[in-house]
Backbone as CSV, one residue per row, in Angstrom:
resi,resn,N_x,N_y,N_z,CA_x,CA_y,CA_z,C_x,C_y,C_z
1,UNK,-14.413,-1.764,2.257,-15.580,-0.928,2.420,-15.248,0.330,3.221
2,UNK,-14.324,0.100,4.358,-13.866,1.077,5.100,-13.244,2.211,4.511
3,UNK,-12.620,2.034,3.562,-11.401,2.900,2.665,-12.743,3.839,1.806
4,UNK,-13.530,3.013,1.411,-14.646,3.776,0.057,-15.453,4.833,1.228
5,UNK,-15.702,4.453,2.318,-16.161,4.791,3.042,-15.513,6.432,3.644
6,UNK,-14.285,6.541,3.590,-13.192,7.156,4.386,-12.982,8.264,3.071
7,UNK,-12.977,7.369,2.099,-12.544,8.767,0.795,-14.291,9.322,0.807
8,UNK,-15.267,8.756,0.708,-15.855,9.854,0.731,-16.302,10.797,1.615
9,UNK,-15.993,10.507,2.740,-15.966,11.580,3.872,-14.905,12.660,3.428
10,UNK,-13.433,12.213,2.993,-12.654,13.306,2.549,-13.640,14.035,1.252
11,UNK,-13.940,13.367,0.321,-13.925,14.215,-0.572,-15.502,15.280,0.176
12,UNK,-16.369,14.893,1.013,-17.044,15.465,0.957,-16.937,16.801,2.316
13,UNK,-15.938,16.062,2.739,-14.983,17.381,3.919,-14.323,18.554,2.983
14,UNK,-13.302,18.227,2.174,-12.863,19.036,1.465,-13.803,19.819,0.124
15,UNK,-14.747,19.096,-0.127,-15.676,20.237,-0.909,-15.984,21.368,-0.384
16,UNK,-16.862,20.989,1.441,-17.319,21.885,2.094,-16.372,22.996,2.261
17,UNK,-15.488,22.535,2.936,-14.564,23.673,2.994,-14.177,24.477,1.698
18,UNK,-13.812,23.660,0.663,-13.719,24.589,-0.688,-14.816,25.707,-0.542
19,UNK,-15.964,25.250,-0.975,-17.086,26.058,-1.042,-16.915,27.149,0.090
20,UNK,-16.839,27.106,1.222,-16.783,27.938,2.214,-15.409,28.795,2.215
21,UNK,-14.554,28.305,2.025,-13.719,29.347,1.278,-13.824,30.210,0.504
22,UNK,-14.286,29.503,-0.512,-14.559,30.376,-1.895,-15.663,31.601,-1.274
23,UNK,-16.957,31.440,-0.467,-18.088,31.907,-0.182,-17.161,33.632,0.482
24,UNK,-16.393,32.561,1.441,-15.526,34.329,2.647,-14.906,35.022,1.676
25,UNK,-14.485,34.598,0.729,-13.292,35.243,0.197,-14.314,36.265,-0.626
26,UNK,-15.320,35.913,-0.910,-16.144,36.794,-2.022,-16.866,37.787,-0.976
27,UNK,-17.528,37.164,0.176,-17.934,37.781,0.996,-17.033,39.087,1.567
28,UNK,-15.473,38.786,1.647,-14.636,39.863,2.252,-14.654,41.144,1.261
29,UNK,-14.360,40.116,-0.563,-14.363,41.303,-1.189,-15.707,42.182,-1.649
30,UNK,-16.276,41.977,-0.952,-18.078,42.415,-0.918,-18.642,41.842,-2.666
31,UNK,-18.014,41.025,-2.717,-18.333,40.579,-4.396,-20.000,39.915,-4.190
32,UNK,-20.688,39.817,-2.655,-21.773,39.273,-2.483,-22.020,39.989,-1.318
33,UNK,-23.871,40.457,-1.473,-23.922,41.325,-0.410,-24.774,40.800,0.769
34,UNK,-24.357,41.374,1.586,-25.263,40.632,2.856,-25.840,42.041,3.925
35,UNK,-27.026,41.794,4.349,-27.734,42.798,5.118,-26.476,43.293,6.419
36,UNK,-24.935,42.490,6.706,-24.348,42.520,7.755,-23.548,43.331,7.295
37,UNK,-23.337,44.285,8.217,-21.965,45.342,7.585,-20.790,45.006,8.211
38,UNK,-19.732,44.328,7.903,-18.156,44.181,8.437,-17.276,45.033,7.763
39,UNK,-16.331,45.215,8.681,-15.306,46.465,7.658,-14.196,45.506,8.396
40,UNK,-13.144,45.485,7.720,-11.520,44.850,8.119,-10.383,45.911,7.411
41,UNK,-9.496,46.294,8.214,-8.430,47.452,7.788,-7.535,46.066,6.986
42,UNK,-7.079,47.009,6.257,-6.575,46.258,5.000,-5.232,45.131,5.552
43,UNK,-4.368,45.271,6.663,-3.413,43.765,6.993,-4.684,42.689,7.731
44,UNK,-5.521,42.787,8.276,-6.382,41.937,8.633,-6.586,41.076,7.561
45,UNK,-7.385,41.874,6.519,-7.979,41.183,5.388,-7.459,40.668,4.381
46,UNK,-5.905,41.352,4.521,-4.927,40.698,3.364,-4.743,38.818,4.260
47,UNK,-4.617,39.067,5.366,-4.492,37.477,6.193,-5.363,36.689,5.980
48,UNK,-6.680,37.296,6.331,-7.609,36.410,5.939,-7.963,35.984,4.754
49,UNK,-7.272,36.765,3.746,-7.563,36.698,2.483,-6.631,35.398,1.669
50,UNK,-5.372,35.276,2.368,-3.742,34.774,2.231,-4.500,33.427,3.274
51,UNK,-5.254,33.241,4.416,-5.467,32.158,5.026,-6.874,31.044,4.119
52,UNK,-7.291,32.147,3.951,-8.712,30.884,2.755,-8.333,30.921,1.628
53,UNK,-7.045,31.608,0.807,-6.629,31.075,-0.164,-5.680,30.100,0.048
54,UNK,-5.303,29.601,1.350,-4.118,28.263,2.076,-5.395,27.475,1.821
55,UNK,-6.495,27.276,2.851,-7.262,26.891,2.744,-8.270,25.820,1.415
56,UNK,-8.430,26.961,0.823,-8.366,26.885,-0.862,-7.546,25.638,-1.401
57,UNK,-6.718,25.687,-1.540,-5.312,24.523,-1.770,-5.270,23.663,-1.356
58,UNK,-5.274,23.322,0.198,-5.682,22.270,1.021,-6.343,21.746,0.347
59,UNK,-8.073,22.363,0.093,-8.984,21.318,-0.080,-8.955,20.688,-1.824
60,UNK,-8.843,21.664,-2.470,-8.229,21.086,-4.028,-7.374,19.967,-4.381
61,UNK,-6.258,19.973,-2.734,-5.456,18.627,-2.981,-6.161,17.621,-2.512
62,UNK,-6.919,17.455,-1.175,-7.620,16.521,-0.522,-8.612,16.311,-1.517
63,UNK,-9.780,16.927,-2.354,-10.075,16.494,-3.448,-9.581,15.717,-4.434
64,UNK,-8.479,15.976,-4.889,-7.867,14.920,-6.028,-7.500,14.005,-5.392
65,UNK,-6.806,14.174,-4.088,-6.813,13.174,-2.997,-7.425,11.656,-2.662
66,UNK,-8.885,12.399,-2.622,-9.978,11.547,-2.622,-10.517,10.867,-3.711
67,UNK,-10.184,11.399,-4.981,-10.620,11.367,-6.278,-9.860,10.104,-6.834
68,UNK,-8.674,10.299,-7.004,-7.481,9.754,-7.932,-7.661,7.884,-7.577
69,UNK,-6.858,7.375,-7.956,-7.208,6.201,-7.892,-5.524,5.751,-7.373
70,UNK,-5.783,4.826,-6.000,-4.463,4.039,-5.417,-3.634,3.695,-6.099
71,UNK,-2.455,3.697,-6.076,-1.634,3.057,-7.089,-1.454,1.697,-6.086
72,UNK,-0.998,2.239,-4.704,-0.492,1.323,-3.445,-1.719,0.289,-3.647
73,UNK,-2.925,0.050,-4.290,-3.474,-0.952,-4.015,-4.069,-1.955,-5.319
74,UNK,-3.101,-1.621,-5.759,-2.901,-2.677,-7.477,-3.318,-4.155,-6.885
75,UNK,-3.995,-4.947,-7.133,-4.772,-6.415,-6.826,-3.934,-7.090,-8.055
76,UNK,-3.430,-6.491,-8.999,-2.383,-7.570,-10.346,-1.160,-6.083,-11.012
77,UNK,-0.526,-7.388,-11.321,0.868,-6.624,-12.372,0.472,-6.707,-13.329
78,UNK,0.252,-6.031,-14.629,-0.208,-5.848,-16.199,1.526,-6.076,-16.746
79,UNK,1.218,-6.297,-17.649,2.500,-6.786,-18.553,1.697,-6.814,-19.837
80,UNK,2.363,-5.802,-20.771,1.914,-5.691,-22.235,3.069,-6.382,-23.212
81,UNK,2.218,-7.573,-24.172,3.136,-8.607,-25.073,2.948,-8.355,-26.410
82,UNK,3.322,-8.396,-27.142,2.984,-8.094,-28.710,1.664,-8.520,-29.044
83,UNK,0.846,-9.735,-28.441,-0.424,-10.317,-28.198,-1.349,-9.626,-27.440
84,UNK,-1.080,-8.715,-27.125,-2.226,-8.161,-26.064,-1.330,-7.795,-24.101
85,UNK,-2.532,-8.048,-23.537,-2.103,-7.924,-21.961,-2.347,-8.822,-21.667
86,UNK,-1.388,-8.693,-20.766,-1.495,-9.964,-19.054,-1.502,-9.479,-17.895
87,UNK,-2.686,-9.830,-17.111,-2.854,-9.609,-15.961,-2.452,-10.579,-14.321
88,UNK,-1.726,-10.447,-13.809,-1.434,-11.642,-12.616,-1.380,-10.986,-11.810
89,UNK,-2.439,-11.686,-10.940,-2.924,-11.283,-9.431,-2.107,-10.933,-8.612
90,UNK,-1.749,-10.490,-7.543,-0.716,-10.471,-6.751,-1.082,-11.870,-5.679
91,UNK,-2.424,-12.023,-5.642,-2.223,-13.727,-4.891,-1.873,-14.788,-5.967
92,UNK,-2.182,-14.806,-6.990,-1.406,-15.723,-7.581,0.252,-15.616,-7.735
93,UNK,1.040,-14.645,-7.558,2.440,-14.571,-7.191,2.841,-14.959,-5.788
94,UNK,1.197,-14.259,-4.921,1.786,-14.882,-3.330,2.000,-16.672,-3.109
95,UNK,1.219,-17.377,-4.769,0.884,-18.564,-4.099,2.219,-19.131,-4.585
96,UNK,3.005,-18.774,-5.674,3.785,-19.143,-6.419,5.091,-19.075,-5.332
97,UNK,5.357,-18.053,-4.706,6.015,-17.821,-3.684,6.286,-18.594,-2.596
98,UNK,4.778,-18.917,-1.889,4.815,-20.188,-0.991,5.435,-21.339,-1.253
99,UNK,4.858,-21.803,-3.035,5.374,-23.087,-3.398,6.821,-23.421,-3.659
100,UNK,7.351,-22.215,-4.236,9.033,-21.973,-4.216,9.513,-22.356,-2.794
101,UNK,9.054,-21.509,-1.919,9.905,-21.582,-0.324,9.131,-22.740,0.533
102,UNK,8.147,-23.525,-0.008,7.863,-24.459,0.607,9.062,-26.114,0.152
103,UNK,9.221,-25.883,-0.617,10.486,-26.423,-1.963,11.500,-26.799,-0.988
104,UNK,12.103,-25.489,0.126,13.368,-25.818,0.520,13.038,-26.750,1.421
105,UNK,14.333,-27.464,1.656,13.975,-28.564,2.706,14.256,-27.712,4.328
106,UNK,13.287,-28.070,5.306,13.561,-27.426,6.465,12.891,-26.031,6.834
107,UNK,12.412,-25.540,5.604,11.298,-24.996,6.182,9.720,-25.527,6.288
108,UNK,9.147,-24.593,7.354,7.550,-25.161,7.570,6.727,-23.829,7.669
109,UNK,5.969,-24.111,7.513,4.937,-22.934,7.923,5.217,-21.306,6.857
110,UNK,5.385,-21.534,5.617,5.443,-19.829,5.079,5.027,-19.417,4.792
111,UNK,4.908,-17.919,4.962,3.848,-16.760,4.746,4.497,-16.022,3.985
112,UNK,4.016,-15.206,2.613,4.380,-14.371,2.047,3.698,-13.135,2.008
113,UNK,4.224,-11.966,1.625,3.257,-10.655,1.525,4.245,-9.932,-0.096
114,UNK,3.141,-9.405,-0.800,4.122,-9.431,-2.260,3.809,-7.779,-2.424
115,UNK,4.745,-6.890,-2.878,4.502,-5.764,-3.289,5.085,-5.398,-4.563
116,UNK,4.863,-4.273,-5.635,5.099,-4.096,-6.623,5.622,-2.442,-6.319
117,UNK,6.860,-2.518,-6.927,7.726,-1.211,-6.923,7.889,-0.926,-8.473
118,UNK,9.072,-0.348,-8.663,9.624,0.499,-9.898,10.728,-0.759,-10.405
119,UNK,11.717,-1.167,-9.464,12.178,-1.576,-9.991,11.970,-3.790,-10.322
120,UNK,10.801,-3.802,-9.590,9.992,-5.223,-9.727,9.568,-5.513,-8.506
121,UNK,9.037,-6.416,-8.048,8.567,-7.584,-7.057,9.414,-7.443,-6.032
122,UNK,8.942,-7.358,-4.666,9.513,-7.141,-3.423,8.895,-8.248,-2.686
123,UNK,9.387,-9.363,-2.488,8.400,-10.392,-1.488,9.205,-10.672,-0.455
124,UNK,8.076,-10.723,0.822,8.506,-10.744,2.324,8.041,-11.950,2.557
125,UNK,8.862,-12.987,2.655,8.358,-14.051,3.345,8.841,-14.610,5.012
126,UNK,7.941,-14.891,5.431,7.667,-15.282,6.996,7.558,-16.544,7.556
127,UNK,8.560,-16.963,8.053,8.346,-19.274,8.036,9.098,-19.350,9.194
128,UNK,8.735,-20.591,9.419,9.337,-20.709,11.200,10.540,-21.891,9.979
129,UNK,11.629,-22.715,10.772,12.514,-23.222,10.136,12.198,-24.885,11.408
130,UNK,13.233,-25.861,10.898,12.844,-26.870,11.854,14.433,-27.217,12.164
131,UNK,15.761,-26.500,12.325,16.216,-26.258,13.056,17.491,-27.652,13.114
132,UNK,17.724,-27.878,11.681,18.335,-29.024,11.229,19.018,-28.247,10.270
133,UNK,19.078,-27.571,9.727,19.628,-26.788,8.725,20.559,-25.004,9.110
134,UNK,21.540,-25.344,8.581,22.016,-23.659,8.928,21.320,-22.639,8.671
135,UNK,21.052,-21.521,9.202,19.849,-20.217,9.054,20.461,-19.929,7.727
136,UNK,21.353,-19.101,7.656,22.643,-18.178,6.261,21.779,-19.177,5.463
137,UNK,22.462,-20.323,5.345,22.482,-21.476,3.653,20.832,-21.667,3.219
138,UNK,19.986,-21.587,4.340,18.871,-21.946,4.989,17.848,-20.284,3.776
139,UNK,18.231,-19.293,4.124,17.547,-18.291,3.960,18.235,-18.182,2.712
140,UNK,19.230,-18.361,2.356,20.041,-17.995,0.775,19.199,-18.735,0.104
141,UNK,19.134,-20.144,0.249,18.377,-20.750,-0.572,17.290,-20.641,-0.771
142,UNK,16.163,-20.123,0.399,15.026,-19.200,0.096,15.158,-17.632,-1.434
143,UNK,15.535,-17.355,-0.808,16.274,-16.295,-1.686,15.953,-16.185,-3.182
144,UNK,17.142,-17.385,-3.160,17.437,-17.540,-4.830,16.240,-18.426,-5.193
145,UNK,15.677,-19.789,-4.782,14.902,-20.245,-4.937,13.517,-19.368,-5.169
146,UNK,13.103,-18.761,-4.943,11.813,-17.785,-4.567,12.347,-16.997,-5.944
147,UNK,13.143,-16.099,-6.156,13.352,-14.964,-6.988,13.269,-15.877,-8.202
148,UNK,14.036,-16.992,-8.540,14.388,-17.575,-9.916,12.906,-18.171,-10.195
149,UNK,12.008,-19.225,-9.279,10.873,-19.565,-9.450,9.825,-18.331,-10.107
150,UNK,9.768,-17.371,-9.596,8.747,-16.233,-9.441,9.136,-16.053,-10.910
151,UNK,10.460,-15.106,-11.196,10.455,-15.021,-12.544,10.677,-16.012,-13.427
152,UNK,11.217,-16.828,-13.397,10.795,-17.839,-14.611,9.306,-18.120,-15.047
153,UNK,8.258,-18.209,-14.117,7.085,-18.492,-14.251,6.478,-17.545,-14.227
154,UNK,6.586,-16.197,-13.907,5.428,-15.200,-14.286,6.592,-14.006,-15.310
155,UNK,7.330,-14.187,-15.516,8.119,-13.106,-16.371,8.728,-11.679,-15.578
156,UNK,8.052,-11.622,-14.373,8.393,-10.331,-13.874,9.399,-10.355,-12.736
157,UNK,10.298,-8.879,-13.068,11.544,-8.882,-12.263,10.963,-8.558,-11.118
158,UNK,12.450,-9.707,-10.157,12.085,-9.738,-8.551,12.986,-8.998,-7.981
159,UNK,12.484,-7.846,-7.517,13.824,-6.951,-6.754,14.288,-7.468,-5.725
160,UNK,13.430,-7.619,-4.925,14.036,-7.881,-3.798,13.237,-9.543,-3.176
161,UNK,13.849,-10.489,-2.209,12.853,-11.414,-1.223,13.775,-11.199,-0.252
162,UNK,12.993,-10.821,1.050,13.323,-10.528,2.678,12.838,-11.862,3.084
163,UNK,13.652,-12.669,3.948,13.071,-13.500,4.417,13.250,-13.872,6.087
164,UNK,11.906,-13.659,7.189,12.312,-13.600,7.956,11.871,-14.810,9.006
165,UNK,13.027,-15.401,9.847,12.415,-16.308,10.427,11.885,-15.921,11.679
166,UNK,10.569,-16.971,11.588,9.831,-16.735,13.138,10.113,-17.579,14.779
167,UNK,10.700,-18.267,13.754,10.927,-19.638,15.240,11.505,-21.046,14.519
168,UNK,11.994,-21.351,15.437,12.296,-22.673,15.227,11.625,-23.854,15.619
169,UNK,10.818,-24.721,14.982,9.868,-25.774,14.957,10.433,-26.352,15.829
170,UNK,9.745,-26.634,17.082,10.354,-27.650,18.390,9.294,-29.174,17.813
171,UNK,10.105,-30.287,17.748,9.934,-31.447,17.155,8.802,-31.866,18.306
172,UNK,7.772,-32.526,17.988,6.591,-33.241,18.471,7.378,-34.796,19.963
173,UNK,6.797,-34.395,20.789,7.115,-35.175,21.929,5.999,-36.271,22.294
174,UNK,6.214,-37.701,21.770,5.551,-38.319,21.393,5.027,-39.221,23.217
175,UNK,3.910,-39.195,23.875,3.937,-39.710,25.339,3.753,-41.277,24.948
176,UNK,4.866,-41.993,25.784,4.032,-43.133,25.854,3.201,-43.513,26.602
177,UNK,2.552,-45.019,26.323,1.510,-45.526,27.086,2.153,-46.452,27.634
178,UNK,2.551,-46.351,28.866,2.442,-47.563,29.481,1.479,-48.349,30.297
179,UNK,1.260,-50.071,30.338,-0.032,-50.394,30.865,0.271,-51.284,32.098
């Protein structure tokens, strides 16, 4: 809501100013008359003239700006098949992800975050480890496990998986009772 909120303040910042640009610039060249008499020697007015046509530009880009539509916030990957399209969520890849790196033995707790580039799927996953297993063999097998799962089951290339650990699971310290 915040974002819908935020573009239309831009787009409706950068209109104003358009408009008010456009208004001086006509106003300088007396192309509109006003009861006020201003005179500007001609390097003044070439500046001001050279500054609301900067101006000008600014707001034309912050317009399309505001206008255009995110690429950075794609909610699915489209994939076109001789059958039509396919659409997959980016949480349904995040969940696919979990279940891959939940797979290895020795990890606990993983978090993924999935992004879509040029050259495929970039997933960051985040897991504490339980500290029985080598980190290297530990995270390789994340790795490959995660990339081969992901594409075998959704078709799309995985550029990259970062995988970073948070901690090492300290094992549960069980009190006894004595009576």
């Amino acid at each position: 809501m915040a974002k819908i909120v935020d573009r239309l303040l831009l787009f409706l910042y950068s209109l104003t100013i358009l408009i008010l640009s456009i208004l001086a610039i006509l106003l300088l060249s007396r192309s509109i008359r006003v009861p006020i008499d201003f005179r500007f020697d001609l390097p003044t007015m070439s500046i001001l003239v050279a500054g609301l046509a900067v101006l000008i530009l600014i707001s034309l880009r912050m317009l399309y700006v505001s206008l255009r539509r995110s690429r950075a916030n794609l909610h699915s990957v489209d994939q076109r098949t001789d059958l039509g399209e396919i659409q997959i969520s980016l949480e349904t890849i995040e969940n696919l992800s979990l279940k891959a790196a939940s797979r290895v033995r020795g990890v606990k707790d993983p978090r993924t975050r999935i992004r879509m580039t040029d050259p495929g799927l970039v997933i960051e996953i985040r897991t504490v480890v339980d500290g029985e297993y080598p980190i290297p063999a530990l995270t390789a097998e994340i790795q490959r496990g995660v990339k081969e799962f992901v594409h075998e089951i959704t078709g799309i290339p995985v550029a990259s998986v970062s995988v970073y650990i948070a901690g090492v699971m300290q094992p549960q310290a069980f009190k006894s009772r004595v009576e």
